[in-house]
Structure formats: C-alpha cells, structure tokens
C-alpha positions as CSV (number, residue, x, y, z in Angstrom):
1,X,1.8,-19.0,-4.9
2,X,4.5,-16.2,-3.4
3,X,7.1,-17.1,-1.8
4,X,6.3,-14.6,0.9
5,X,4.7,-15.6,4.0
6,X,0.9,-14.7,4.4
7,X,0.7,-11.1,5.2
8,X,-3.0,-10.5,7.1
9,X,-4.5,-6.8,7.7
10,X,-7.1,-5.6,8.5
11,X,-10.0,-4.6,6.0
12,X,-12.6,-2.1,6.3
13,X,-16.0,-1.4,4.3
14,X,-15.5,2.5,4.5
15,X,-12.9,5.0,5.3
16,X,-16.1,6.0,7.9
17,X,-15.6,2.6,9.8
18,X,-12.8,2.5,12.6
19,X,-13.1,-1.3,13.6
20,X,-12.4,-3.5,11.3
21,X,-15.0,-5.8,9.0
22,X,-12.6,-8.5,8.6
23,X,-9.2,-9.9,8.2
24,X,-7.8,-10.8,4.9
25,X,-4.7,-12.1,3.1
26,X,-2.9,-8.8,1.3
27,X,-2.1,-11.0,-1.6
28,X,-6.4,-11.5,-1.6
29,X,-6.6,-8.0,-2.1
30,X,-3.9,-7.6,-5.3
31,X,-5.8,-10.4,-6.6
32,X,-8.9,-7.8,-6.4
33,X,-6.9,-5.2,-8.0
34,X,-6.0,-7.0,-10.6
35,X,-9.4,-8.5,-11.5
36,X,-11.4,-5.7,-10.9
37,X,-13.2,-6.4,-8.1
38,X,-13.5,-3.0,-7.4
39,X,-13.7,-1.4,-11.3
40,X,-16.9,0.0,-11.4
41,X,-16.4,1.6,-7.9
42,X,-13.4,3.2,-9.4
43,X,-14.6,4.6,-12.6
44,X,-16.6,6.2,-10.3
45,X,-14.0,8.0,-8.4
46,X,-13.1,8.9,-11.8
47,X,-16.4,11.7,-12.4
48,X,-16.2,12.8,-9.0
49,X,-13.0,11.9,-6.9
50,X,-15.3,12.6,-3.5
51,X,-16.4,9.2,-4.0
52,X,-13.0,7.7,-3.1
53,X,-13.6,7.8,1.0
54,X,-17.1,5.2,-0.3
55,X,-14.0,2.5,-1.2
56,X,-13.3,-0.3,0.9
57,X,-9.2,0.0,2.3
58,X,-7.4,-1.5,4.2
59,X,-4.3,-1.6,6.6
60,X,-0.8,-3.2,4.7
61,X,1.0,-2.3,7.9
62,X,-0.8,-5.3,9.7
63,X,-3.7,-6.3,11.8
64,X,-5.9,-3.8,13.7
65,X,-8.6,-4.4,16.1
66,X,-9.3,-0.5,15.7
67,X,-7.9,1.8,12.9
68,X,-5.4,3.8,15.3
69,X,-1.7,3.3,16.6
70,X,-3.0,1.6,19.5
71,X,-5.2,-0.3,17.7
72,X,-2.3,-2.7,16.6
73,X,-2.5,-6.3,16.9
74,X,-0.1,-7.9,14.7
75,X,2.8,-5.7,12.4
76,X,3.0,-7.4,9.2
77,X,6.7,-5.6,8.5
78,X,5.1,-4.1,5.0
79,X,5.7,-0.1,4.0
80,X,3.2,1.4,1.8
81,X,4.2,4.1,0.7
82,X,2.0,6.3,-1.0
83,X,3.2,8.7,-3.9
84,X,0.5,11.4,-5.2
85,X,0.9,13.9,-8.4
86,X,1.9,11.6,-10.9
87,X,1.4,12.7,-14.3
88,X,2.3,9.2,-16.1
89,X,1.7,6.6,-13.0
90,X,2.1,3.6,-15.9
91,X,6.1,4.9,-16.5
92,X,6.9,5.3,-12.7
93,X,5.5,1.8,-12.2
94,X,8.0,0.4,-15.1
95,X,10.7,2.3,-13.0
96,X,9.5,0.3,-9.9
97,X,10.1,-3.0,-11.8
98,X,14.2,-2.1,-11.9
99,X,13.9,-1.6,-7.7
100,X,15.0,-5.0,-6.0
101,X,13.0,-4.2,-3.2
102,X,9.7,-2.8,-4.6
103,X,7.0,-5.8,-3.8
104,X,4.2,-4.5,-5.4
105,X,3.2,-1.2,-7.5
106,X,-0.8,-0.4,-8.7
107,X,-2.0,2.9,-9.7
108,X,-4.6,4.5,-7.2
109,X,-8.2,4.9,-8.1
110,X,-7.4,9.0,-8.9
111,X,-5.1,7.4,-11.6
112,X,-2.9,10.1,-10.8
113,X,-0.8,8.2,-7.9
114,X,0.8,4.9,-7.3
115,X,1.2,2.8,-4.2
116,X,4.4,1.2,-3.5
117,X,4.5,-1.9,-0.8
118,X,7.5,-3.2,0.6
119,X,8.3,-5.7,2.7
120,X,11.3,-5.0,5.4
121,X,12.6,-6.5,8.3
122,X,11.6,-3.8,10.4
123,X,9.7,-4.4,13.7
124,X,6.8,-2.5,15.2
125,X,9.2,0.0,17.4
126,X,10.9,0.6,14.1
127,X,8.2,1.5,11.9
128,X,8.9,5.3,11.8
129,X,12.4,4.9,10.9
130,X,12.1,1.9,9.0
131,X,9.0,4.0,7.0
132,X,11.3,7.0,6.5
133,X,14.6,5.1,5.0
134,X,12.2,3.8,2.5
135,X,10.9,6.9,1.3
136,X,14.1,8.5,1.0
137,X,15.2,5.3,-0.8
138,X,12.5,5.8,-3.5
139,X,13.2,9.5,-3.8
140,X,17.2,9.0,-4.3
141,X,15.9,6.4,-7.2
142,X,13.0,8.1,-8.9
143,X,12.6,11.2,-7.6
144,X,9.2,11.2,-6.2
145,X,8.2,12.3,-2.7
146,X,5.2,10.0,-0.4
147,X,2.6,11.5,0.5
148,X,3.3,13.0,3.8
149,X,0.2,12.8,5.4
150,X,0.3,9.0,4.9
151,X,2.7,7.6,7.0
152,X,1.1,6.6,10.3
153,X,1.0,2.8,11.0
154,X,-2.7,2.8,10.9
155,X,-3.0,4.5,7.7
156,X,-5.3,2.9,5.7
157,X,-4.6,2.4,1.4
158,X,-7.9,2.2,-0.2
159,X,-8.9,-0.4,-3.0
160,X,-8.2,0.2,-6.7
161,X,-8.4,-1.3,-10.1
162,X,-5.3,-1.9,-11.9
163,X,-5.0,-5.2,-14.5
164,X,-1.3,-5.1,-14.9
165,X,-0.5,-4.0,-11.0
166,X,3.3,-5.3,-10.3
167,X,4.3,-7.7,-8.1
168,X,7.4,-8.7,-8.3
169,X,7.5,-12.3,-6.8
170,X,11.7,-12.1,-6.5
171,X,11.0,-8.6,-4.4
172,X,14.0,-8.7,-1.6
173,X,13.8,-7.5,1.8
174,X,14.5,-3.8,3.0
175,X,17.1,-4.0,5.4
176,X,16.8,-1.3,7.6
177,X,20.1,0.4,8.0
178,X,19.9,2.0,11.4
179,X,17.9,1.5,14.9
C-alpha cells in the first residue's frame, strides 16, 4: 500500500466522452499499466497511432464532473506532465528514478513519450504556476520540454501499457516556490 493518500480522478471511456464514466483510485490505474490491462489496445496504437483517441484516459489533476476547467470538483494536487519525442523513453525513465520528487514514470502508448506525475502541495488557484515550476524543474535536470499543449487542468492522460512503470513509493512533495 503507498504511503500517499488516495488520489481519485476522473475516468473516461473515450477521448470523445466529456462527462465522466466513473471515478477511480490513480494508484488503480498504475496497477492497469502495469498489468496490461490495456496491452492489446496498445499494440494497437502501435500499427496505426489514430487509434490512440479509442483509449480510455483519465484526469490525474483530480475529479471532474465534466472534462473542462470548470468542470472541477475536487484538485488532487498531482502534475502530469507530459514529455513527447523521446527516442529512448526506457533511459529517461531511469533518469526519473534519481528525481526525489518524480512519483511515477510509464512510457505512453506511442512508445515514443513518457508521463511524469507529481505530487505537490499546490492548490487549485495555483495549478498554472505550480504546473510551470515543475516543468522547468524537469527541463533544468533532464533536458526535456512537456508537451505544451498539455497543460490545462482538465487535460486528460490516456491509458498505457508499461510492466516496469516507476513509482517511486519514497516520491517527496514539490514545494511550490512562489504564489
């Protein structure tokens, strides 16, 4: 069991579905990773990458009773952030394991990216800036830009399949530096 609290968000069927088909422990959906839950699905996206908005995703950022800003019910406090372009994801995740603060690392379903969650102890006004100091945090230590176009609050992170994702159950909390 983690020693983090219970982090619930939201989880939708489809990138096509706005509301929400349930709510789910984050720590469920690692578990899902992990096991392959979703494998077959993502060998899939493998032959034809379209098939990647068919995945189920869902929200790290927190509970949504509709997958927009305003939809927000509940912050969980977690950054995902999402870094793209990565010719050898498996070496940038053993790079995460030397980051005190990096929770969890799996490599996306293009197999060419890796998402990064953090937990911080940033609240829901803070997310932005909270969002930002962590991506400049993981650029000054790997040298890797997020995605840009993926850091709203509602952004949804799809489903993947990775058997050795990280999660580093001694992660510490992102301080944010700055209000």
């Amino acid at each position: 069991m983690s020693k983090f609290k219970k982090y619930w968000v939201s989880f939708f069927e489809t990138l096509k579905n706005i509301n929400p088909a349930t709510s789910i422990d984050i720590e469920e959906i690692f578990t899902f990773i992990k096991n392959g839950k979703w494998k077959k699905e993502i060998d899939e996206c493998q032959l034809e990458l379209s098939k990647k908005k068919n995945l189920p995703c869902f929200t790290p950022t927190g509970l949504f009773s509709q997958r927009n800003s305003l939809g927000i019910i509940k912050f969980s406090g977690l950054i995902c952030l999402d870094i793209d372009n990565v010719d050898d994801p498996k070496s940038l995740k053993e790079i995460c394991k030397n980051i005190s603060w990096v929770w969890v690392a799996f490599i996306t379903p293009s197999r060419k990216g890796l998402k990064i969650i953090v937990q911080t102890n940033a609240d829901v006004d803070f997310f932005h800036s909270t969002e930002a100091e962590v991506a400049l945090s993981f650029y000054e230590i790997t040298g890797f830009l997020r995605d840009e176009k993926c850091k709203d609050l509602a952004r949804v992170q799809f489903v993947s399949h990775d058997a050795d994702i990280y999660i580093n159950e001694k992660a510490t909390i992102f301080k944010k530096r700055s209000h």
